[in-house]
RODO-37520 format. One record per residue: residue number from 0; residue in one letter; x, y, z of N, C-alpha, C, O, CB in turn. Coordinates in pm, 1 decimal, always signed. Glycine has a CB too. Example, Ala and Ser with C-alpha at 12.3 -4.5 7.8 and 13.67 -1.06 7.14 Angstrom:
BEGIN
+-----+----+----------+----------+----------+----------+----------+----------+----------+----------+----------+----------+----------+----------+----------+----------+----------+
!   i ! aa !    neast !   nnorth !      nup !   caeast !  canorth !     caup !    ceast !   cnorth !      cup !    oeast !   onorth !      oup !   cbeast !  cbnorth !     cbup !
+-----+----+----------+----------+----------+----------+----------+----------+----------+----------+----------+----------+----------+----------+----------+----------+----------+
!   0 !  A !  +1319.0 !   -569.0 !   +780.0 !  +1230.0 !   -450.0 !   +780.0 !  +1320.0 !   -330.0 !   +780.0 !  +1423.6 !   -331.9 !   +846.5 !  +1130.8 !   -447.3 !   +904.6 !
!   1 !  S !  +1285.0 !   -225.0 !   +708.0 !  +1367.0 !   -106.0 !   +714.0 !  +1290.0 !     +3.0 !   +787.0 !  +1340.9 !   +113.8 !   +803.9 !  +1408.4 !    -59.8 !   +572.5 !
+-----+----+----------+----------+----------+----------+----------+----------+----------+----------+----------+----------+----------+----------+----------+----------+----------+
This chain:
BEGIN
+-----+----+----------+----------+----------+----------+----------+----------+----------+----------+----------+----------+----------+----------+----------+----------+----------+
!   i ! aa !    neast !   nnorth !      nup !   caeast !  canorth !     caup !    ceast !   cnorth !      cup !    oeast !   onorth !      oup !   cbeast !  cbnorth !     cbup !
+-----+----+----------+----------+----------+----------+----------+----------+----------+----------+----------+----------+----------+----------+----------+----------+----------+
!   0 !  X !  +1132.4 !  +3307.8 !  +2030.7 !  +1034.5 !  +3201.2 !  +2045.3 !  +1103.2 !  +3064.1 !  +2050.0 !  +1072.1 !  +2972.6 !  +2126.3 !   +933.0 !  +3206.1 !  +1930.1 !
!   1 !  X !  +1199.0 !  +3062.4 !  +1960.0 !  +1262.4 !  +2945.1 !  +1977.4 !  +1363.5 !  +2896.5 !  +2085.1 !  +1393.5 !  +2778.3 !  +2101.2 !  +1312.3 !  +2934.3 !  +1878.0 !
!   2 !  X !  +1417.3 !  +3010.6 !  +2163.6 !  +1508.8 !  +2979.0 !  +2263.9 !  +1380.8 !  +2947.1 !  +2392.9 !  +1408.8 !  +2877.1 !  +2490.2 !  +1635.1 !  +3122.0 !  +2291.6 !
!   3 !  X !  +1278.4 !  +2993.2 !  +2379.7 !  +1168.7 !  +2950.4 !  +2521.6 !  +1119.6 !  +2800.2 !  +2468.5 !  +1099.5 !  +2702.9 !  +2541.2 !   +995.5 !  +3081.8 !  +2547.2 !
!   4 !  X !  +1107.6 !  +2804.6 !  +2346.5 !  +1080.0 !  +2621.6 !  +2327.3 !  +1222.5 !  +2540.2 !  +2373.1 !  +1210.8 !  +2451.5 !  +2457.7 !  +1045.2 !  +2570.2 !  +2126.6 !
!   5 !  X !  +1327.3 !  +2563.8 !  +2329.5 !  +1436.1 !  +2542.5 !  +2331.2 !  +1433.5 !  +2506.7 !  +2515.3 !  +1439.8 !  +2398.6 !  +2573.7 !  +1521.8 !  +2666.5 !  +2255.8 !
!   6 !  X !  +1426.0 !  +2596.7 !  +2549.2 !  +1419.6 !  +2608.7 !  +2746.2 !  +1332.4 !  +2481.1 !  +2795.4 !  +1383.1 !  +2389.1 !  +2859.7 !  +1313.2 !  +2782.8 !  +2820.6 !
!   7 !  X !  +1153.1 !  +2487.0 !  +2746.3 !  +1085.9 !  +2417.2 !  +2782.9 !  +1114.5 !  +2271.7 !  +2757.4 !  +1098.3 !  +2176.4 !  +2833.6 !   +990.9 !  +2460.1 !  +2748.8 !
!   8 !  X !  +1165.2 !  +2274.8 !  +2622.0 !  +1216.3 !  +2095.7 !  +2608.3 !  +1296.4 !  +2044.3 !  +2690.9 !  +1274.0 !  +1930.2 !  +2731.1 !  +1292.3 !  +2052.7 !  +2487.7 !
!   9 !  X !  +1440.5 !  +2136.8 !  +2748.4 !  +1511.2 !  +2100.0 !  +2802.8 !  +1433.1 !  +2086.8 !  +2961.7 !  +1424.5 !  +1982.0 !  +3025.8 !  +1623.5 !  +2176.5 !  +2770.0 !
!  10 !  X !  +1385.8 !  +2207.5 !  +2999.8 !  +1303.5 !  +2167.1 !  +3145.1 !  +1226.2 !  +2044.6 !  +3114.4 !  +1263.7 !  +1964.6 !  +3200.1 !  +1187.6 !  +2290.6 !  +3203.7 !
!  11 !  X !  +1147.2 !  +1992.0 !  +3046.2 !  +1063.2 !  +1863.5 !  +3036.7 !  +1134.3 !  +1757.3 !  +3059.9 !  +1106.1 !  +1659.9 !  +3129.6 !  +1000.3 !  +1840.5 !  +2913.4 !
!  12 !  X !  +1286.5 !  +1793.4 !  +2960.6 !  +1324.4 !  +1602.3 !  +2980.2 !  +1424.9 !  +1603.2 !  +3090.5 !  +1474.9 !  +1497.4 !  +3128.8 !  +1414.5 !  +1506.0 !  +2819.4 !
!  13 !  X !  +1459.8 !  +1729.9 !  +3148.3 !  +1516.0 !  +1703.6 !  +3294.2 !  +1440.1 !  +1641.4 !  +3402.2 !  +1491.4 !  +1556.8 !  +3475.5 !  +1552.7 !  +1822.2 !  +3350.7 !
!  14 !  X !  +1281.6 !  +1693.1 !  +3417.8 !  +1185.1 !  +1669.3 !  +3457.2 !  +1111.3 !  +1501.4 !  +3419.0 !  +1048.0 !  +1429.1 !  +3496.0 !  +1126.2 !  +1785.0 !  +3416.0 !
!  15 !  X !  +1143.9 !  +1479.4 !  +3289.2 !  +1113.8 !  +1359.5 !  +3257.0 !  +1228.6 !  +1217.1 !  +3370.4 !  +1196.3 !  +1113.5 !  +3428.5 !  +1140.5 !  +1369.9 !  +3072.2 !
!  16 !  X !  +1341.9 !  +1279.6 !  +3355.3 !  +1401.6 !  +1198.7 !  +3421.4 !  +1457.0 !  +1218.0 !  +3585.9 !  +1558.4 !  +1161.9 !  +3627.5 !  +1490.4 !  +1178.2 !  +3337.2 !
!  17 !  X !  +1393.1 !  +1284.1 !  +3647.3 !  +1411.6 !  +1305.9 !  +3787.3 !  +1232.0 !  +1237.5 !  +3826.4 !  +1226.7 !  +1151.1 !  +3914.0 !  +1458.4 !  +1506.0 !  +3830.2 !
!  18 !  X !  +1118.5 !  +1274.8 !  +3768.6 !   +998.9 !  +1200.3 !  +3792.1 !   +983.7 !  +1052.5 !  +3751.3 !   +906.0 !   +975.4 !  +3807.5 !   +901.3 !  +1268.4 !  +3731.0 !
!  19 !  X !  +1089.5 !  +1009.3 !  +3616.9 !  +1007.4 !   +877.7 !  +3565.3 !   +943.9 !   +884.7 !  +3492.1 !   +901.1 !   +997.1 !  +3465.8 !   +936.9 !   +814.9 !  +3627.5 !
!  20 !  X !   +887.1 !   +741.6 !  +3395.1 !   +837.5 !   +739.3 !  +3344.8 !   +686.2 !   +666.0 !  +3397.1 !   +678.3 !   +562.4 !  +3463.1 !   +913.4 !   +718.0 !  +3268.8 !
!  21 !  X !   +569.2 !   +751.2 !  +3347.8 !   +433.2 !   +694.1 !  +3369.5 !   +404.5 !   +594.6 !  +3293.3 !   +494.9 !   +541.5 !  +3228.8 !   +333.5 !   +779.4 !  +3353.8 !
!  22 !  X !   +244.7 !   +538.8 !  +3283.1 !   +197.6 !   +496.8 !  +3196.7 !   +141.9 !   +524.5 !  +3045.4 !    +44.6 !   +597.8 !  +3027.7 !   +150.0 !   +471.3 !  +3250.6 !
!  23 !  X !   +196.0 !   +474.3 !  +2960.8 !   +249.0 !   +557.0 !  +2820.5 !   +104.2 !   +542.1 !  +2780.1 !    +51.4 !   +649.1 !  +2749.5 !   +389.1 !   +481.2 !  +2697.5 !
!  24 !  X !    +23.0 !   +428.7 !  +2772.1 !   -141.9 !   +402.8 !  +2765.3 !   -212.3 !   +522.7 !  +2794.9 !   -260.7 !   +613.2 !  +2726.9 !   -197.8 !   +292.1 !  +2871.2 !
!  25 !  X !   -201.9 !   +490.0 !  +2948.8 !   -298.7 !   +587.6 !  +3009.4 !   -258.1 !   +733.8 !  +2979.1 !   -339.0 !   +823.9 !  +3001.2 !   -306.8 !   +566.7 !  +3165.7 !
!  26 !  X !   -139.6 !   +759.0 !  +2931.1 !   -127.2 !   +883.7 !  +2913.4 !   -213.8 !   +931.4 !  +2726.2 !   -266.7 !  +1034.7 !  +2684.9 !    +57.9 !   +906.1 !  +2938.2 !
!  27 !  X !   -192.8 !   +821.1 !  +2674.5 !   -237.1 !   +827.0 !  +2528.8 !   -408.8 !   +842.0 !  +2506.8 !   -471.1 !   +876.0 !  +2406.2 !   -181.4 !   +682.3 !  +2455.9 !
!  28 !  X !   -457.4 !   +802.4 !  +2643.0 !   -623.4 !   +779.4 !  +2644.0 !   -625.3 !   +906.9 !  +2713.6 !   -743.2 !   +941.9 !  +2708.3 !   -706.5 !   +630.2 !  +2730.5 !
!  29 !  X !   -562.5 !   +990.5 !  +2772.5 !   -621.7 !  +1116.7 !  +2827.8 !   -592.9 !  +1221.8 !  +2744.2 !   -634.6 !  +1335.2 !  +2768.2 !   -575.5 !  +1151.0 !  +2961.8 !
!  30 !  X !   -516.1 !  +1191.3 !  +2634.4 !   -481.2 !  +1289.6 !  +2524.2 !   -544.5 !  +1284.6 !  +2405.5 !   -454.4 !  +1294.9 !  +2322.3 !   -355.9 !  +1283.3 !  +2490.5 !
!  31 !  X !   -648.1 !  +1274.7 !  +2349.6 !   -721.9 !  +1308.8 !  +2263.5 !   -636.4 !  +1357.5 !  +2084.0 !   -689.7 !  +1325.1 !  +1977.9 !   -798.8 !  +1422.0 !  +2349.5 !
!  32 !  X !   -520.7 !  +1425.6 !  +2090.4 !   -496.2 !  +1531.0 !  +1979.5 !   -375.6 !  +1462.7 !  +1976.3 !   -312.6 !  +1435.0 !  +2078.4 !   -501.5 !  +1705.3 !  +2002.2 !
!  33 !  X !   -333.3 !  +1428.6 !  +1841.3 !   -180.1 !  +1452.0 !  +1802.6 !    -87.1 !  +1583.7 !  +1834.7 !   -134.5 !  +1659.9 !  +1750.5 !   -177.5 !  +1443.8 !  +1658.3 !
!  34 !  X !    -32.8 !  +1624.5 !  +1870.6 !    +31.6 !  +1744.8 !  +1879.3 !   +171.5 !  +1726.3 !  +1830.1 !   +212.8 !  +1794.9 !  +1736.6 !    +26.2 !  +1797.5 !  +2015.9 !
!  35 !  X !   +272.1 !  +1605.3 !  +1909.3 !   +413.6 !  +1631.2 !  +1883.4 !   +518.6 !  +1504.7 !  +1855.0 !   +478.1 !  +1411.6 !  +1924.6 !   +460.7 !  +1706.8 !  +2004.3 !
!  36 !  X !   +614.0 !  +1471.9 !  +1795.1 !   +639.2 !  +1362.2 !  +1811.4 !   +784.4 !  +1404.5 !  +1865.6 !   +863.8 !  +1491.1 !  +1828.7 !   +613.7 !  +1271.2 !  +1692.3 !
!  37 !  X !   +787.7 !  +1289.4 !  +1988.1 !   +938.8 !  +1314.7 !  +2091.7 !  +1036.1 !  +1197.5 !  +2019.5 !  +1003.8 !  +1088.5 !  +1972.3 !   +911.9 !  +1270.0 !  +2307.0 !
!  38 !  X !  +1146.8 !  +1252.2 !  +2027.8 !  +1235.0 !  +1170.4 !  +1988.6 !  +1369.0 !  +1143.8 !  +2075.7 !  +1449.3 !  +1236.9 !  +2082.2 !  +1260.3 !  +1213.7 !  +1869.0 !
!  39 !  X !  +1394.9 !  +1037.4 !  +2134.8 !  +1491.9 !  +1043.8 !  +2199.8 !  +1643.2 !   +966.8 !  +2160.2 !  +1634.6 !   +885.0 !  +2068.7 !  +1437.5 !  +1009.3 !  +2307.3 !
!  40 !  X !  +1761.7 !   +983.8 !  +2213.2 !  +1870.9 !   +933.2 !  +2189.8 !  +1916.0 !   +815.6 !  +2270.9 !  +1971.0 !   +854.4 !  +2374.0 !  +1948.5 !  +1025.7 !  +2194.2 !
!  41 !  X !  +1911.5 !   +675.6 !  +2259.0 !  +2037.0 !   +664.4 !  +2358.3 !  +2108.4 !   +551.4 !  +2271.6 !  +2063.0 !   +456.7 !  +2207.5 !  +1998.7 !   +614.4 !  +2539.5 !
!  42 !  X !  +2255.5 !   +604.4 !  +2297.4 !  +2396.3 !   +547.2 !  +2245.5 !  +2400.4 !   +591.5 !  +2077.8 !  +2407.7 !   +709.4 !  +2043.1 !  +2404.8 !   +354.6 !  +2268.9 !
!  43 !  X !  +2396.5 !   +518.4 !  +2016.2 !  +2354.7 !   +502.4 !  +1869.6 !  +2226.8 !   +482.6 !  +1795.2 !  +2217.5 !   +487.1 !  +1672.6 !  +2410.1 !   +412.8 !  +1833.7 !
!  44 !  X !  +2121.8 !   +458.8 !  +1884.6 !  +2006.2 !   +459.4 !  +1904.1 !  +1941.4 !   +569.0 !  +1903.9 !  +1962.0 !   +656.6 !  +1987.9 !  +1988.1 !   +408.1 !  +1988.8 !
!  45 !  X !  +1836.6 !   +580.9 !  +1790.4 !  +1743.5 !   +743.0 !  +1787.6 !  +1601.5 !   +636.0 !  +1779.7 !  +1596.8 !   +542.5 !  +1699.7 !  +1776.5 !   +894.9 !  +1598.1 !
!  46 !  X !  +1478.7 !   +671.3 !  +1886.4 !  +1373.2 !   +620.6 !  +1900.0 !  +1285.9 !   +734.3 !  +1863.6 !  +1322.6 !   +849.2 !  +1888.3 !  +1358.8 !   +559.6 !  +2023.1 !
!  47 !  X !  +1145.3 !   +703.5 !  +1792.8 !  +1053.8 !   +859.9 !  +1817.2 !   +953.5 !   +791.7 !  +1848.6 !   +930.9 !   +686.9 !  +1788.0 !  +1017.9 !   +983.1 !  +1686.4 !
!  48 !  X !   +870.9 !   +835.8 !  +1950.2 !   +732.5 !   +813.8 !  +1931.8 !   +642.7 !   +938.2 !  +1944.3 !   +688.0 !  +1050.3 !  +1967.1 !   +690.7 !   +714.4 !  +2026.5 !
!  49 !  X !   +502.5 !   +908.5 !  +1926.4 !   +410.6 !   +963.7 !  +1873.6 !   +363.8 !  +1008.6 !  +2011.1 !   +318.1 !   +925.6 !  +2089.7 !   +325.6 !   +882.7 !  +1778.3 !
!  50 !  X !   +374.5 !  +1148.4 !  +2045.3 !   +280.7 !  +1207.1 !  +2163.1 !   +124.5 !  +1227.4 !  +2116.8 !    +92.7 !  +1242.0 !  +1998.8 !   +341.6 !  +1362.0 !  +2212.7 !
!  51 !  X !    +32.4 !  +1226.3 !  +2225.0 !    -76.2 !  +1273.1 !  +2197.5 !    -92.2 !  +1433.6 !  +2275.1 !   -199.3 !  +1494.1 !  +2271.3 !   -176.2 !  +1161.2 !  +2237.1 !
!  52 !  X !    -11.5 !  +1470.1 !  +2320.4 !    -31.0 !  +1575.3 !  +2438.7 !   +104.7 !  +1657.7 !  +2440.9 !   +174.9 !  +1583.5 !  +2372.1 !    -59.9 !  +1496.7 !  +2597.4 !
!  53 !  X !   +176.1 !  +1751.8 !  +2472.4 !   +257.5 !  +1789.1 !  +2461.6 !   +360.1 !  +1814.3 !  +2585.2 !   +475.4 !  +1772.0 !  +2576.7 !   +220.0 !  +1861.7 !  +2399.0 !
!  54 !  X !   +326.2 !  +1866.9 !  +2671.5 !   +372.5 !  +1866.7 !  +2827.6 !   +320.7 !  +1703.2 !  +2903.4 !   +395.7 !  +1615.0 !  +2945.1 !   +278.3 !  +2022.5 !  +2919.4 !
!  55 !  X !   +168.6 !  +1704.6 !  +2901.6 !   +120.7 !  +1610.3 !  +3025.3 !   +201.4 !  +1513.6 !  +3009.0 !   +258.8 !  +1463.5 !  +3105.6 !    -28.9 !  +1555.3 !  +3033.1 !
!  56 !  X !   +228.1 !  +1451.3 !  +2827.1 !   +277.7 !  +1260.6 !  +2794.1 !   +425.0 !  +1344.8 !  +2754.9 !   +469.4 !  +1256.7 !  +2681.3 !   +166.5 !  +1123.8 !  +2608.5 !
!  57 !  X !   +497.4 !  +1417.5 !  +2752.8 !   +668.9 !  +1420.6 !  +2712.2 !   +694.5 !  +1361.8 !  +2801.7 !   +800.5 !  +1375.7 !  +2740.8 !   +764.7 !  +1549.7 !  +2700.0 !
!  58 !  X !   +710.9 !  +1305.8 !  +2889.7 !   +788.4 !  +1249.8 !  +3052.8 !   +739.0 !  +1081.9 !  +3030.9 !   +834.2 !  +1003.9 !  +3032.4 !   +692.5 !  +1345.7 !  +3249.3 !
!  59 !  X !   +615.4 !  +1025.3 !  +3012.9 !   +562.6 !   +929.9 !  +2938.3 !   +655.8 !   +896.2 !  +2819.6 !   +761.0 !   +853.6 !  +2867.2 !   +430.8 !   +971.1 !  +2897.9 !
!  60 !  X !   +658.9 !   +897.2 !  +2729.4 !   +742.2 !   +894.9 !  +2583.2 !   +926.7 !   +880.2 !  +2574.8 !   +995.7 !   +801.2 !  +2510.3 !   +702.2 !  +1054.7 !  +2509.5 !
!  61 !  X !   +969.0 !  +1001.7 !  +2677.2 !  +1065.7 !   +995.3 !  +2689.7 !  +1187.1 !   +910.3 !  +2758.1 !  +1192.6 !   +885.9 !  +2878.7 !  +1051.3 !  +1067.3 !  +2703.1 !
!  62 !  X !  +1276.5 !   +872.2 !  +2668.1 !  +1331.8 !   +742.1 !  +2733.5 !  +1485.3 !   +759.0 !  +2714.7 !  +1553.1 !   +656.3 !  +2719.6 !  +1272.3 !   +594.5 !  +2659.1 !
!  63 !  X !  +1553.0 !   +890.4 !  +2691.6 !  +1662.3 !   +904.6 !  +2698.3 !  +1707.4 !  +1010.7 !  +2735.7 !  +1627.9 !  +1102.7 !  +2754.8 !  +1701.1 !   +877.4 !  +2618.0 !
!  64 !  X !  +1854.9 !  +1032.1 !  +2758.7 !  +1859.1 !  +1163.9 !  +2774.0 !  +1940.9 !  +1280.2 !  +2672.5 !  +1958.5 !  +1230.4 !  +2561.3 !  +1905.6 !  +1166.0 !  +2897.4 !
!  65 !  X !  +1978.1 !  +1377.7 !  +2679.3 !  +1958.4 !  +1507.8 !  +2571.0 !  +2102.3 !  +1432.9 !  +2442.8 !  +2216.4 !  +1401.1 !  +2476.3 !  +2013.9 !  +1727.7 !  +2679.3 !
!  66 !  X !  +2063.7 !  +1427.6 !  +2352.4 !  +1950.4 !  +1556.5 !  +2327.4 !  +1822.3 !  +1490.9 !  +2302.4 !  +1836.1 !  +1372.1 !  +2273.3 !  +1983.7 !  +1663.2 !  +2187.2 !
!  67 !  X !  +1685.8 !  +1538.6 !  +2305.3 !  +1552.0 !  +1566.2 !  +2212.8 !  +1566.0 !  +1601.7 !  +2196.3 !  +1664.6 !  +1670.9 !  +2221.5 !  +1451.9 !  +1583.1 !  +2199.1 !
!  68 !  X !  +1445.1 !  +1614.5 !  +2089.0 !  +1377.5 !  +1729.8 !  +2010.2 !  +1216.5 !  +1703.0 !  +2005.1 !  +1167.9 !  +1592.6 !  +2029.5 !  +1441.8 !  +1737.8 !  +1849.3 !
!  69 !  X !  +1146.0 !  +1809.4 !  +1973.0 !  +1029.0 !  +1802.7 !  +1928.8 !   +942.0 !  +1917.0 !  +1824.6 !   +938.7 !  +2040.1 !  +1823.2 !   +975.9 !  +1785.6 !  +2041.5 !
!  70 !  X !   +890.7 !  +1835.6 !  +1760.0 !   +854.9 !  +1848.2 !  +1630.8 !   +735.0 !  +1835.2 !  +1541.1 !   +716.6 !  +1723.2 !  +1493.3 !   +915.6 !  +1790.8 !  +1594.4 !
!  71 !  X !   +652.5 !  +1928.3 !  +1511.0 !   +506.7 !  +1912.4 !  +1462.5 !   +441.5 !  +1843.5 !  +1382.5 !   +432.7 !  +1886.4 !  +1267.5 !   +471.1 !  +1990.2 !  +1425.8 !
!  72 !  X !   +374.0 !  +1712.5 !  +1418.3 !   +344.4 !  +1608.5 !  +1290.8 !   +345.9 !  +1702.7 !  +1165.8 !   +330.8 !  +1607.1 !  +1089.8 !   +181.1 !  +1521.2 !  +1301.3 !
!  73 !  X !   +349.5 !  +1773.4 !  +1109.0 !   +275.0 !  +1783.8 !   +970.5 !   +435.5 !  +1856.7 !   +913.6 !   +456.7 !  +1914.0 !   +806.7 !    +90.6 !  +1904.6 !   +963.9 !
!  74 !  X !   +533.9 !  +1829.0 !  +1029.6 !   +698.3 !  +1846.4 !   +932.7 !   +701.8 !  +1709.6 !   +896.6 !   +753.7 !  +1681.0 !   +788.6 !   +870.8 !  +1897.6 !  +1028.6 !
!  75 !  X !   +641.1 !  +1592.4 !   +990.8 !   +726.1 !  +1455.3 !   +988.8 !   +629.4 !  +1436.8 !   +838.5 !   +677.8 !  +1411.9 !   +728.1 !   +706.8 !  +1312.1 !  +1155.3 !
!  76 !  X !   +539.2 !  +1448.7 !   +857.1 !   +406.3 !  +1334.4 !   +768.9 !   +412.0 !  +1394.7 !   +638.9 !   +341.1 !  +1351.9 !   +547.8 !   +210.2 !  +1340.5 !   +832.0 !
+-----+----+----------+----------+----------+----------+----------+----------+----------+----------+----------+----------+----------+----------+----------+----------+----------+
């Protein structure tokens, strides 16, 4: 189970950065549910923000490249 999450994260933020990034708003108003919080790297720099959606807003959110991770509010909170 964990090597297909493992897979899907990595397909997302390859995908995150060959598409771009959307509108992080509009992605937050079509997502309704907390689900995940993305965290990205760049340099010395670790950013997380708060997804509402899990696939549709990772590409939205994401602003670096590997590694992520992602992770179920109720490890962070």
């Amino acid at each position: 189970m964990r090597v297909i999450l493992l897979i899907t994260v990595v397909l997302t933020c390859l995908a995150s950065l060959a598409v771009g990034q959307s509108d992080v708003n509009a992605c937050i108003a079509a997502c309704p549910q907390n689900i995940a919080i993305v965290c990205g790297r760049v340099g010395k720099t670790i950013s997380a923000y708060r997804n509402r959606c899990y696939l549709p807003c990772f590409h939205a959110t994401f602003v670096a490249n590997w590694p992520c991770k992602v992770t179920n509010d109720r490890k962070i909170l």
